[in-house]
C-alpha positions, 0 to 999 in steps of 0.5 A: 500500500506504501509502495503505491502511494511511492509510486504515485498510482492506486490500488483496488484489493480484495482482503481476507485479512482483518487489519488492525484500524483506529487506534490499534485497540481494534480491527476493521471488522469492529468498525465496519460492524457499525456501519449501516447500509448505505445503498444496495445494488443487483448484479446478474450471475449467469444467465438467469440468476439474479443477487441483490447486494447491500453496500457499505463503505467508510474511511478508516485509518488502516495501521500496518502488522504489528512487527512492520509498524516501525517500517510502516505509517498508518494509512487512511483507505477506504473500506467497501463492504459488499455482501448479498442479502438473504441465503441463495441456493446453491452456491455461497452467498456474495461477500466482498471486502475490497479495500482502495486509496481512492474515496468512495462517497455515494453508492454510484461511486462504490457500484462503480468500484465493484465493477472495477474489481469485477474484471479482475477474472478478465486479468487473470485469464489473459494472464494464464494465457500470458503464462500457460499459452506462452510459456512466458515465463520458461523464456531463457533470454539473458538480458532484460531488454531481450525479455522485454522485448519477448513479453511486448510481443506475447503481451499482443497474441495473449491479448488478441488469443483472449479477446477472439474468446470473449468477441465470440461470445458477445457477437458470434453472428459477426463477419469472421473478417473482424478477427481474421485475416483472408489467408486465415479464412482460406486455411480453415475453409480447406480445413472444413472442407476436407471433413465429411459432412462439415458445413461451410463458415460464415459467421466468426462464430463458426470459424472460432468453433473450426479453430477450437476443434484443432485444439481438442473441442468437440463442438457438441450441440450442447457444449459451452462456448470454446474457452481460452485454452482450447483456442490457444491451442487451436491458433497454435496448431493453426499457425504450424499449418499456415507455416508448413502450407508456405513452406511448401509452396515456397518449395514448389514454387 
C-alpha cells in the first residue's frame, strides 16, 4: 500500500485479512460492524440468476502488522463492504471486502468500484494465457531488454488469443473478417472442407468453433462456448499449418 502511494498510482484489493484500524485497540471488522447500509445494488450471475447486494463503505485509518509498524505509517483507505442479502441456493452467498486509496462517497461511486474489481477474472485469464499459452515465463533470454522485448510481443497474441474468446461470445453472428485475416479464412475453409459432412463458415462464430476443434473441442450441440485454452491451442496448431502450407509452396514454387 506504501509502495503505491511511492509510486504515485492506486490500488483496488480484495482482503481476507482483518487489519488492525483506529487506534490499534481494534480491527476493521469492529468498525465496519457499525456501519449501516448505505445503498444496495443487483448484479446478474449467469444467465438467469439474479443477487441483490447491500453496500457499505467508510474511511478508516488502516495501521500496518504489528512487527512492520516501525517500517510502516498508518494509512487512511477506504473500506467497501459488499455482501448479498438473504441465503441463495446453491452456491455461497456474495461477500466482498475490497479495500482502495481512492474515496468512495455515494453508492454510484462504490457500484462503480465493484465493477472495477469485477474484471479482475478478465486479468487473470489473459494472464494464464500470458503464462500457460506462452510459456512466458520458461523464456531463457539473458538480458532484460531481450525479455522485454519477448513479453511486448506475447503481451499482443495473449491479448488478441483472449479477446477472439470473449468477441465470440458477445457477437458470434459477426463477419469472421473482424478477427481474421483472408489467408486465415482460406486455411480453415480447406480445413472444413476436407471433413465429411462439415458445413461451410460464415459467421466468426463458426470459424472460432473450426479453430477450437484443432485444439481438442468437440463442438457438441450442447457444449459451452470454446474457452481460452482450447483456442490457444487451436491458433497454435493453426499457425504450424499456415507455416508448413508456405513452406511448401515456397518449395514448389
Amino acid at each position: 500500500f506504501c509502495e503505491t502511494q511511492a509510486l504515485g498510482t492506486h490500488f483496488l484489493v480484495r482482503t481476507c485479512v482483518d487489519r488492525l484500524a483506529g487506534d490499534g485497540g481494534h480491527t476493521i471488522a469492529d468498525e465496519m460492524s457499525e456501519t449501516t447500509v448505505q445503498g444496495t445494488h443487483r448484479i446478474t450471475i449467469g444467465k438467469d440468476d439474479h443477487a441483490d447486494i447491500e453496500l457499505r463503505y467508510r474511511r478508516i485509518q488502516v495501521l500496518p502488522p504489528i512487527g512492520k509498524q516501525k517500517r510502516y505509517p498508518s494509512l487512511s483507505l477506504t473500506i467497501l463492504h459488499a455482501r448479498e442479502s438473504g441465503t441463495p441456493e446453491g452456491r455461497p452467498p456474495i461477500d466482498w471486502r475490497l479495500i482502495t486509496d481512492l474515496p468512495v462517497t455515494t453508492p454510484d461511486e462504490a457500484i462503480e468500484k465493484l465493477d472495477w474489481y469485477a474484471q479482475r477474472w478478465k486479468i487473470e485469464l489473459f494472464h494464464k494465457i500470458l503464462k500457460s499459452g506462452c510459456r512466458a515465463e520458461d523464456a531463457r533470454l539473458r538480458t532484460a531488454e531481450r525479455l522485454a522485448n519477448l513479453i511486448a510481443i506475447f503481451c499482443i497474441l495473449s491479448w488478441r488469443l483472449f479477446w477472439m474468446t470473449m468477441i465470440n461470445r458477445a457477437a458470434p453472428d459477426a463477419s469472421p473478417r473482424l478477427i481474421l485475416t483472408d489467408v486465415e479464412i482460406t486455411l480453415i475453409d480447406h480445413l472444413a472442407a476436407s471433413r465429411r459432412n462439415e458445413p461451410p463458415g460464415r459467421t466468426l462464430s463458426d470459424y472460432l468453433t473450426q479453430i477450437a476443434r484443432l485444439g481438442g473441442y468437440l463442438a457438441r450441440a450442447h457444449d459451452p462456448p470454446p474457452g481460452n485454452i482450447v483456442i490457444w491451442r487451436g491458433w497454435s496448431r493453426l499457425m504450424d499449418i499456415k507455416i508448413g502450407a508456405n513452406v511448401s509452396r515456397n518449395i514448389c514454387g
